[in-house]
N, C-alpha and C positions, 0 to 999 in steps of 0.2 A: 577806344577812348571812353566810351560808356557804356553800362550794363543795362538793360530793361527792368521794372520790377520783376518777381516770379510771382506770375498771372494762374500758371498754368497747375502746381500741384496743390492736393489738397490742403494743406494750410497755408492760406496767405500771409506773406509776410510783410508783418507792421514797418514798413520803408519811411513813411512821413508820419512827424510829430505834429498831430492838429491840432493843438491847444497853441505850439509856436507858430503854427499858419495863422491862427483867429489872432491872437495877438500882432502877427504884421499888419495882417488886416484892417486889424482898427488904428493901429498908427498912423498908414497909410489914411485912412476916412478921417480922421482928425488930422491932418495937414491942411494948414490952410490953402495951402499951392496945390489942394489934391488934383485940382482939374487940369494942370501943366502935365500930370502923367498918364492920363488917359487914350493918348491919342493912340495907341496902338489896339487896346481895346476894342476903343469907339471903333475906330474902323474892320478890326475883324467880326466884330455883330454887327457892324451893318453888312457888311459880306454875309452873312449867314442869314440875316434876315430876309436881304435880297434874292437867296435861296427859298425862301422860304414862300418869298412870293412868286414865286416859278411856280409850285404849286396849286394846281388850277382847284381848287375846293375849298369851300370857310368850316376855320374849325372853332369850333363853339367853345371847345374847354384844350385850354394851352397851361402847361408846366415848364418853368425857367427853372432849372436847377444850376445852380452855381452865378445865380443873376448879378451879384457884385456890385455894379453903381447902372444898373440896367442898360448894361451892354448891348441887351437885344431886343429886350422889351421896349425899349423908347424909343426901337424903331417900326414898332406892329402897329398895322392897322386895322379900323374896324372892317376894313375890309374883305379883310382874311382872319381873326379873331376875333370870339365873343370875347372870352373871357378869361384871364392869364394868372394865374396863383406864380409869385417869382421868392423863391428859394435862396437861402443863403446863410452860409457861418458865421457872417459878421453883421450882429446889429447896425454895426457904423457904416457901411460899406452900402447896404441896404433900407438903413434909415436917409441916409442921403443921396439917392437917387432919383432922377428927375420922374413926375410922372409921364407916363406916356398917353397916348391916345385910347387905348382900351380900358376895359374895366380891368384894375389890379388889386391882387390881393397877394399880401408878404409875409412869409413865412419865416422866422429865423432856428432852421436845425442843421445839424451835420447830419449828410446823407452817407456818412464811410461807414458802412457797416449795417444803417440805421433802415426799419420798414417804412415807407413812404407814405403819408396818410391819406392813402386813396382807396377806395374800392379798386377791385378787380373791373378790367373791362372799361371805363370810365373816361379817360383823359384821350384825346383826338389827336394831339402834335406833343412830344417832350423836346424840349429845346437847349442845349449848353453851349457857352463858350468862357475855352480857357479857363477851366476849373476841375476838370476830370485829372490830369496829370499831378492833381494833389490829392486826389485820393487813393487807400489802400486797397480795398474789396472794390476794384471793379467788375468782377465777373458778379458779385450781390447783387449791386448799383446795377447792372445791366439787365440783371433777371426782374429786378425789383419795376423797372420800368417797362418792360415787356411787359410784366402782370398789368400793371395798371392802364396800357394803353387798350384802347378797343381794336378791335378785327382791324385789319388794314389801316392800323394808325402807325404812325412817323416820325420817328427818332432823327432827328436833325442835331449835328454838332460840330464845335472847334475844337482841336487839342494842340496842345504844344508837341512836335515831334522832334525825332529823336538829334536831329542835327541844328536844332536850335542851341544858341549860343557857344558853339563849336570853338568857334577862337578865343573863344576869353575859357573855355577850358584848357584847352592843350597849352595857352601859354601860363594861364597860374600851377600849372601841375610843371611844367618845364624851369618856370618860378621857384620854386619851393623844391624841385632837385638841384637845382644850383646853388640856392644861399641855405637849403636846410637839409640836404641829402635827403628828401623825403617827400612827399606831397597828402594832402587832403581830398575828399571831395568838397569841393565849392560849389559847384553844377547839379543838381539832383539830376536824377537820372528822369527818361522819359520812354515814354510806350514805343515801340517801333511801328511800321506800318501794319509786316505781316500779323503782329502782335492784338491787332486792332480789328483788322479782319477777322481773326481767329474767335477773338471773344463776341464780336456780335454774331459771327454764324452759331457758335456754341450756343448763346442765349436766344438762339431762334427765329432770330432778325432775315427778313430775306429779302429779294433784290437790293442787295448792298450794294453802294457805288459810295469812295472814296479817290479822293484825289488831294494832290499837296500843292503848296504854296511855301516860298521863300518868298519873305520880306526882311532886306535888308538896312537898317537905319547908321547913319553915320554919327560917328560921335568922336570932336576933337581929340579926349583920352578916357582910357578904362575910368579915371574916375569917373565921370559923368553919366556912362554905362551906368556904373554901379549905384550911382546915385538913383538913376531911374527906375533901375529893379527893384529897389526897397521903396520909392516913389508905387509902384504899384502894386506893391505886395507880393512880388516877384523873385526874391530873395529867398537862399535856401533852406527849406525847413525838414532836413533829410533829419535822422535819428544821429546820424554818424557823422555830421558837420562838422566843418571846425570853427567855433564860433572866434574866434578872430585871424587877422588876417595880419602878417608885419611887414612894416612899413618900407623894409629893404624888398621883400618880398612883392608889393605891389609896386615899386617903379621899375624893377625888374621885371614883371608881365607886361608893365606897360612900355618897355623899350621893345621886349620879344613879340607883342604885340602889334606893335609900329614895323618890324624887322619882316616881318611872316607874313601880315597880313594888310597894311595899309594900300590904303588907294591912291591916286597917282595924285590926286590932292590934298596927300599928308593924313586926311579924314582914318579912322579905326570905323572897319564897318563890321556890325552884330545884325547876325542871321537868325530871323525866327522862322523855324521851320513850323507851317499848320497843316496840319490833317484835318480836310472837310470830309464828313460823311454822312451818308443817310441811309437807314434801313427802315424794314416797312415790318408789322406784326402779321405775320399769315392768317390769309381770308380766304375763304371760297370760291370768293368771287375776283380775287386779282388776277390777272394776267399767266398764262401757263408758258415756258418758255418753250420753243419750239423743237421736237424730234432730231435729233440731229439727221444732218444728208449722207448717205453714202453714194458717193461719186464711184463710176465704172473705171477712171483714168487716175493713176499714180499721180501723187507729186513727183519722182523723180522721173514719170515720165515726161513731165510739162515740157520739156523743149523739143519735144515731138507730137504735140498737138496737132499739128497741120496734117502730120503723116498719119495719126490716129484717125482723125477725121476723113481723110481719103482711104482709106481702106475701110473704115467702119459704114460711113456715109454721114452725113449730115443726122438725117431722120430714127439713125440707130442711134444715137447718144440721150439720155434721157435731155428733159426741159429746161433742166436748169443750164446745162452746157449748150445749148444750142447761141 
């Protein structure tokens, strides 16, 4: 149903148009109803900031990249932040953002491609959410951050994964074979897990721990879906889009949509799949994983343990089997 970018050979492939992201961007910032769209947002940065507070250490210098209407930032405390430089492609997006509690400082560049203006060695925590899945060079983007963080500093983030908005793809492509023999991509494509994994170990990221999250929201019909997506700047800005969509074309996804996928009270529900992760930059002084054990007893002998044990003796079995 959907393809990954290609992360992995040496030329990355230009997949998103970012002049047409910056422009939804500031559409969406200049809506005066902008804050009726943020609730999914709001809530996956406070998820992640809430992560963030797990972390028993104060870090003095913090980078938000892809900060948006400070998703994460206006959830940090001095408690765990000195000081937070928050990043972003849209002036609008950025200029109107609540402040938050810490000291903040706002940057507006696109990081797709671009060197990050930090010293080596420098920043303590880099932080995202939901904004890596619109850039091109992530394996850059991930090196780029490595550099800048210091010795056992902490890559924290959100991404959109790859089974996010799953039903409203399969049924606009089922759409568009039935009234136009053909179909578009509507959906930009998105990172898969293993995909994710693979680029932070490349980039030298270590005790990596990810884990996902479905959140599913109802919505009486695809329109209002759709309304929400361009409400958040959510809307597709693949190279190879179709920029429009016809009208026979969306009540037809939206019956096959009702057909496939509704819920038992009539509601269409849309799946945001997130990838949380964290990795840490290699230090000297972090934690070593431990030797692995070689056990004297098979697993396929396991359902003779008792009988292993009585012929062995108790005292013959190393300590850990005791």
């Amino acid at each position: 149903m959907h393809t990954s970018p290609k992360y992995f050979a040496d030329h990355i492939q230009n997949v998103f148009d970012r002049r047409a992201k910056l422009l939804q961007c500031e559409r969406a910032a200049n809506n005066p109803d902008v804050d009726n769209y943020d609730f999914l947002k709001e809530e996956i940065g406070y998820r992640l900031s809430d992560r963030l507070l797990d972390v028993s250490r104060k870090f003095d210098v913090a980078v938000d990249i892809g900060s948006g209407r400070a998703w994460v930032t206006r959830h940090m405390t001095e408690h765990s932040i000195g000081h937070v430089t928050a990043i972003d492609l849209s002036q609008g997006m950025l200029g109107g953002a609540p402040q938050g509690e810490v000291i903040e400082e706002r940057l507006i560049m696109d990081v797709d491609g671009a060197e990050l203006p930090f010293p080596d060695n420098s920043v303590d925590v880099v932080t995202t959410c939901l904004s890596m899945h619109w850039v091109n060079n992530l394996p850059g983007l991930f090196k780029e951050i490595n550099r800048i963080l210091k010795p056992d500093g902490v890559f924290m983030g959100a991404m959109f994964g790859g089974e996010t908005l799953m039903e409203l793809r399969v049924s606009l492509q089922l759409a568009e074979l039935e009234r136009e023999g053909g179909f578009s991509p509507h959906v930009s494509p998105f990172v898969e897990v293993r995909d994710l994994g693979s680029l932070l170990n490349r980039q030298k990221f270590t005790m990596i721990t990810i884990d996902t999250d479905d959140i599913k929201v109802k919505y009486p019909t695809i329109f209002q879906l759709m309304r929400d997506l361009k409400g958040m700047a959510e809307n597709n800005s693949a190279h190879n889009r179709k920029l429009h969509l016809h009208r026979e074309s969306m009540f037809a996804a939206n019956a096959i949509y009702a057909d496939l996928y509704a819920n038992e009270d009539g509601s269409l529900p849309a799946t945001f799949q997130i990838y949380y992760w964290i990795g840490w930059k290699p230090s000297k002084n972090q934690p070593k994983p431990l030797a692995p054990h070689k056990s004297d007893v098979s697993f396929k002998d396991i359902g003779k343990l008792d009988e292993i044990v009585h012929t062995k003796g108790v005292t013959d079995l190393p300590n850990e089997d005791k």
